[in-house]
C-alpha positions as CSV (number, residue, x, y, z in Angstrom):
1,X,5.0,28.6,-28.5
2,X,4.8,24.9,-28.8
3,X,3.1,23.0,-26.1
4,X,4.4,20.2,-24.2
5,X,2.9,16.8,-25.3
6,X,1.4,15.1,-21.7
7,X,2.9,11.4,-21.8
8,X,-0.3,9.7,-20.5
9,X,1.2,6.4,-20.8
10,X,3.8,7.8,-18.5
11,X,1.4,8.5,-15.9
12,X,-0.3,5.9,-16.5
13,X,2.6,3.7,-15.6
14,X,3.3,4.7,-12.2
15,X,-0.2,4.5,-11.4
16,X,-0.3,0.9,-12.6
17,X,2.7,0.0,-10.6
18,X,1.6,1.3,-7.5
19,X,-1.7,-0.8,-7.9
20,X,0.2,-3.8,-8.5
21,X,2.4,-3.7,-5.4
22,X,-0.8,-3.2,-3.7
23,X,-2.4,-5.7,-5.4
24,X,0.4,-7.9,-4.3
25,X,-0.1,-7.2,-0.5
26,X,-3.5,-7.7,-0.5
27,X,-2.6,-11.6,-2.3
28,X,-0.6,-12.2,0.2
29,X,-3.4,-11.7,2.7
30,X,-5.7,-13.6,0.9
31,X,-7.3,-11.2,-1.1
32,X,-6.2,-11.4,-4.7
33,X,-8.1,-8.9,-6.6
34,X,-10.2,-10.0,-9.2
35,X,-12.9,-8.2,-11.6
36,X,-15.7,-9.1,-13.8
37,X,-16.6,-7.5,-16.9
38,X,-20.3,-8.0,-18.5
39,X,-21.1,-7.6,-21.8
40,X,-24.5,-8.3,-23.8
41,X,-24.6,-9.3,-27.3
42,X,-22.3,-7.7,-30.6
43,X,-19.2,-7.4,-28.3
44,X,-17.4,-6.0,-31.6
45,X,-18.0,-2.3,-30.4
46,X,-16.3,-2.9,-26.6
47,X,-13.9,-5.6,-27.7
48,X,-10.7,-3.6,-27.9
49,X,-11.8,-2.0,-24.7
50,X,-12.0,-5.4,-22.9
51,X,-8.9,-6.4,-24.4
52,X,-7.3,-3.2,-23.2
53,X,-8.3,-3.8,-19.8
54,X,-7.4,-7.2,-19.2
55,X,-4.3,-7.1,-20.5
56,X,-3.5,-3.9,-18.1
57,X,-5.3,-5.8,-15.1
58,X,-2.6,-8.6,-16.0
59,X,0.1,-5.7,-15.6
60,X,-1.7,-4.8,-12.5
61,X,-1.9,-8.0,-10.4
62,X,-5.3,-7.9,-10.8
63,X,-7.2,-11.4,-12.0
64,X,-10.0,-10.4,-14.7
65,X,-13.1,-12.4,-16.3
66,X,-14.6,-11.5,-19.3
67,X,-18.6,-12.7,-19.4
68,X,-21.2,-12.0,-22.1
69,X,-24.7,-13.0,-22.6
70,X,-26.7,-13.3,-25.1
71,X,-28.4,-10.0,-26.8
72,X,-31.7,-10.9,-25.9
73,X,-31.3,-11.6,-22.4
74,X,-33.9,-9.5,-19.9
75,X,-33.2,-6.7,-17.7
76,X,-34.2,-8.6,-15.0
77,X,-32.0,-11.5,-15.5
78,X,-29.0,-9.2,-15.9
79,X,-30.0,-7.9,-12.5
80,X,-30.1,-11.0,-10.5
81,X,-26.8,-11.6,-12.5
82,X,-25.1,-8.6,-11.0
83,X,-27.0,-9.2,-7.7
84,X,-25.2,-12.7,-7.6
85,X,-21.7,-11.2,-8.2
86,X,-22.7,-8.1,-5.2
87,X,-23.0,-11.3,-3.1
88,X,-19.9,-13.1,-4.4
89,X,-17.1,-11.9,-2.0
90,X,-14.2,-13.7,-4.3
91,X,-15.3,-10.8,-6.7
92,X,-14.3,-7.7,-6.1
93,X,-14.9,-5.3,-9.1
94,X,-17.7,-5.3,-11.7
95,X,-17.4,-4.0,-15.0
96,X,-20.8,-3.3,-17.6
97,X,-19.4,-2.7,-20.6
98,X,-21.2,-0.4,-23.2
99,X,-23.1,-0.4,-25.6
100,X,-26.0,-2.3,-24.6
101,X,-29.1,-3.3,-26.3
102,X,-31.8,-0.4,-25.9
103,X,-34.1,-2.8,-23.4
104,X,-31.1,-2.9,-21.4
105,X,-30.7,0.9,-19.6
106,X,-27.5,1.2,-18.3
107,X,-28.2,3.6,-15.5
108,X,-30.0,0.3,-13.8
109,X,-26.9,-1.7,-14.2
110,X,-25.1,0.6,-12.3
111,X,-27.2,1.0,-9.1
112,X,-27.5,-2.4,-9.3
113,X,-23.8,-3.1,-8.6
114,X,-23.1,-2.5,-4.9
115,X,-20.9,1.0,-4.2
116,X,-18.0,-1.4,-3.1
117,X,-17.9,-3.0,-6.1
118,X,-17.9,-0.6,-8.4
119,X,-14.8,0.0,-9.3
120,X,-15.9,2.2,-12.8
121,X,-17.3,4.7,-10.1
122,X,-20.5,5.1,-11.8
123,X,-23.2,4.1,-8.8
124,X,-24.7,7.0,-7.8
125,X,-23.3,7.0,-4.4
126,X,-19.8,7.3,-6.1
127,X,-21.0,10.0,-8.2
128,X,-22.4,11.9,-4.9
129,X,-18.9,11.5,-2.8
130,X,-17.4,13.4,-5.1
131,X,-19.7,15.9,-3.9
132,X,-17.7,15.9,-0.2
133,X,-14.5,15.3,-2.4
134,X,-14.5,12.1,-0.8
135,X,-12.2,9.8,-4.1
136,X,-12.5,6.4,-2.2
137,X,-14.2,5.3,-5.8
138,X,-14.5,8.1,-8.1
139,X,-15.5,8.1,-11.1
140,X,-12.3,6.6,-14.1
141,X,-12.3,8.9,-16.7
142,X,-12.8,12.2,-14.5
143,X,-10.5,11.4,-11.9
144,X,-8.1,10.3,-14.9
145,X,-8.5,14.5,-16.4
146,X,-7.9,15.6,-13.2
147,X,-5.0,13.4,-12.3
148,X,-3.2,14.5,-15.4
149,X,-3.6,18.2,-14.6
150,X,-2.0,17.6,-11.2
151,X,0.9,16.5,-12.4
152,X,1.7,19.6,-14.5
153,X,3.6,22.5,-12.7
154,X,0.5,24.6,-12.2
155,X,-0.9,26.0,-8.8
156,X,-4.3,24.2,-8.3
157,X,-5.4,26.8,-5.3
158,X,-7.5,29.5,-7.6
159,X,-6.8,28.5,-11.2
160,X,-9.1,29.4,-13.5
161,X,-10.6,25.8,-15.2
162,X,-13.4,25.8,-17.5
163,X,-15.1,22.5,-18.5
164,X,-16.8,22.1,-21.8
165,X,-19.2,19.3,-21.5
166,X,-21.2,18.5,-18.6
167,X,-22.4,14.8,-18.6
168,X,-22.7,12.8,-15.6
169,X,-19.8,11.0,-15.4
170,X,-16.8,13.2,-16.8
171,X,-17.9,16.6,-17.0
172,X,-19.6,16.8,-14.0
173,X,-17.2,14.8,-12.0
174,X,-14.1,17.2,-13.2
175,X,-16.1,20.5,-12.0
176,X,-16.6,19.0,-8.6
177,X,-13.1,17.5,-8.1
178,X,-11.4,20.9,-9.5
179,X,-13.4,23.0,-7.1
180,X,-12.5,20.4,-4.1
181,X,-8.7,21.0,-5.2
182,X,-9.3,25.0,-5.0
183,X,-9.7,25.9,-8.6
184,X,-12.6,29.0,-10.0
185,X,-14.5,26.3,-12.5
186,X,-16.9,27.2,-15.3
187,X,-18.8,24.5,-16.9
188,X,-20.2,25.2,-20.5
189,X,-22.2,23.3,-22.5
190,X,-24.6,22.7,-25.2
191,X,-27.1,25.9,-24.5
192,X,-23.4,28.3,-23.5
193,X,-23.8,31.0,-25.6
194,X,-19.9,31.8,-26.4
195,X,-18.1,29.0,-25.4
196,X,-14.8,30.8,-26.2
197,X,-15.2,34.0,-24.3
198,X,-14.8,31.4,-21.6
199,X,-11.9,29.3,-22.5
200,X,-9.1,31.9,-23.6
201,X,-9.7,33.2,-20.0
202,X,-9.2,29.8,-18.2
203,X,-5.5,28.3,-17.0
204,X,-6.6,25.0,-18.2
205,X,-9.4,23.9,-19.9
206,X,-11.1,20.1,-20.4
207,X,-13.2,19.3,-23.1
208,X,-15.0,16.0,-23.1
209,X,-18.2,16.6,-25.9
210,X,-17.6,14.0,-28.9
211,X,-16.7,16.8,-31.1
212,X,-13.8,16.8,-32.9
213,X,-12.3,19.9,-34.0
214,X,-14.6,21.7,-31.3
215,X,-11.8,23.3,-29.3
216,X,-8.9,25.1,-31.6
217,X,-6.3,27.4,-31.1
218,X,-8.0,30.7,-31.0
219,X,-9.9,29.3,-28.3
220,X,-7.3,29.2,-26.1
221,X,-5.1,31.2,-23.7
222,X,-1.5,31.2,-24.4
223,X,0.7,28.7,-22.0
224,X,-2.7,27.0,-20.8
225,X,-3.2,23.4,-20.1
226,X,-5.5,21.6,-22.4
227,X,-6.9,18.0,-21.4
228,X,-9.1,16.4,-24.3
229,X,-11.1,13.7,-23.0
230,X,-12.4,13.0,-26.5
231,X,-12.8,9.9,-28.7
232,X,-13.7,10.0,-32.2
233,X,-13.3,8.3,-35.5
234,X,-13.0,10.4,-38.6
235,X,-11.9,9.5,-42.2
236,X,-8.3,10.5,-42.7
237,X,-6.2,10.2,-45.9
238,X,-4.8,6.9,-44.9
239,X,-8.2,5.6,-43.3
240,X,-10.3,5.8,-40.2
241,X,-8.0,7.7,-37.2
242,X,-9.0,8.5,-33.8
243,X,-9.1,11.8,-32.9
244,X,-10.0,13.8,-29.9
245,X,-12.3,17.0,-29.5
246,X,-9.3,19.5,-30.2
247,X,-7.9,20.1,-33.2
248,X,-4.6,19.5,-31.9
249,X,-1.9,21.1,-34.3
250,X,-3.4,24.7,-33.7
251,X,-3.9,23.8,-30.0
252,X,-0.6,22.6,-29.9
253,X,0.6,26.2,-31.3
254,X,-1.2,28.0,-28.2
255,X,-1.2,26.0,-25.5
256,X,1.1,25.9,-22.8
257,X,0.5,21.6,-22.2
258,X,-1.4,19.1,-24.5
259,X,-2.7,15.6,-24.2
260,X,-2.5,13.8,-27.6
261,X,-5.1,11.3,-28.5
262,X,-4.7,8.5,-28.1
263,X,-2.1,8.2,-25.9
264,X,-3.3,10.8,-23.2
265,X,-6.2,10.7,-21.3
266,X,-7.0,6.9,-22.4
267,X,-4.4,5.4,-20.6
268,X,-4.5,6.8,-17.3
269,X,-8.4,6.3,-17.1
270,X,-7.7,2.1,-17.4
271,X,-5.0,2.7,-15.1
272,X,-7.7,4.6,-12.6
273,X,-9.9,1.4,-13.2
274,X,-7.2,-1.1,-11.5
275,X,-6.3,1.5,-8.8
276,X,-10.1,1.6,-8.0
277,X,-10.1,-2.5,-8.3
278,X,-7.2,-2.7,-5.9
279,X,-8.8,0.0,-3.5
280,X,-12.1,-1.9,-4.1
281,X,-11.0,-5.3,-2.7
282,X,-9.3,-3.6,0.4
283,X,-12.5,-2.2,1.4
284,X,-14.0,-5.3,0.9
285,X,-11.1,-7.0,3.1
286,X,-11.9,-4.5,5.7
287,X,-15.6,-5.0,5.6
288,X,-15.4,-8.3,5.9
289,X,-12.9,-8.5,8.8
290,X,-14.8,-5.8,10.8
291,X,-18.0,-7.9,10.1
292,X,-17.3,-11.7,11.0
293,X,-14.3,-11.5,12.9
294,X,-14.2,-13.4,15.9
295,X,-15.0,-11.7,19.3
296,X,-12.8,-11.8,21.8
């Protein structure tokens, strides 16, 4: 058996053109999307990922800004900067890009950013929603996973999922929205005593650890779906590659379906971003609207 390579760009691509004839509508009422991205000092580590997402917010419809400040800037500054943009109704999505300098915590960025602005789904009100499998904002590189694993030809209503990794804001996020869609989920992590006994049961698995190599063939169930959420950089033969948390040529020998990285789960998550930016600035609209419109 050979598994099916998952075409995220593919996926990615309808998602993006739905958001941009969306994005169109709401122009047309006034409400031209538009997001800001914040970044704080070296800007060499998130670069390509700023680059990457304004040139698919471009594709999108969606206007983008690109801000940094200097590294030593203070926590509170950063707040009253983000406060400022909460209050801005022309902006309608806020970006903090990561790394950031160590006096900078990130987790204060994002409850600073108001929950319908934050279009990386990272407040902790988004995070909670999930929760009530309420989407409205979730959460890019989780909803992303799952998206992918809908698309496959796979009964959601009682498959077997486990989840290796449980951060936050992908692992987390995927056990929650699997269970919402019917699925039997395990979550294993760091202190799970045999990881594997656990994934050659499951229909699909996703793996999001910063591992690579953690997830190979024999770890798998024949015909199942495997989703790897990871990024790394190793040393190849030719020079630094990215890679993802699977070694992918024996996965690819077991599994049933495969996301390659990059090129899978990467490309739907920036797509997620400006589907969350264009649902974003109709909230906004709608807020607005309900809030100051004149009575009759």
């Amino acid at each position: 058996m050979t598994a099916t390579v998952i075409d995220g760009r593919a996926i990615a691509a309808e998602i993006r053109a739905a958001a941009a004839a969306e994005a169109s509508r709401l122009a047309e009422a006034g409400w031209a999307p538009r997001l800001v991205s914040i970044s704080v000092g070296d800007v060499a580590a998130a670069e390509l990922y700023v680059r990457n997402q304004q040139r698919q917010a471009e594709a999108s419809g969606v206007a983008f800004e690109a801000r940094n400040y200097p590294e030593d800037i203070s926590l509170e500054q950063l707040i009253g900067v983000v406060r400022g943009l909460n209050a801005d109704p022309r902006v309608n999505g806020i970006i903090i890009q990561r790394p950031l300098p160590g006096h900078i915590p990130v987790k204060a960025l994002q409850k600073t950013v108001h929950p319908l602005k934050d279009v990386e789904g990272m407040h902790p009100a988004s995070i909670g929603n999930i929760v009530y499998n309420d989407l409205t904002l979730g959460p890019c590189t989780a909803v992303a996973a799952v998206e992918i694993l809908k698309t496959l030809p796979l009964k959601l209503e009682g498959l077997d999922v486990t989840v290796i990794g449980h951060s936050e804001i992908v692992g987390k996020p995927i056990a929650f929205l699997m269970m919402g869609l019917g699925a039997t989920v395990t979550v294993c992590h760091h202190m799970t005593r045999q990881v594997s006994v656990h994934s050659r049961r499951a229909d699909a698995v996703f793996v999001a650890v910063g591992k690579p190599g953690l997830v190979t063939g024999e770890m798998l169930k024949p015909g199942a779906a495997l989703i790897d959420i990871g990024i790394n950089q190793v040393d190849g033969p030719d020079g630094p590659r990215v890679v993802g948390d699977a070694d992918f040529e024996s996965c690819r020998e077991v599994a049933g379906w495969i996301t390659p990285v990059p090129g899978g789960v990467g490309p739907v998550t920036v797509s997620i971003l400006m589907k969350n930016a264009v649902m974003a600035t109709r909230l906004q609209m709608e807020h607005y609207t309900a809030s100051f419109a004149a009575a009759e």
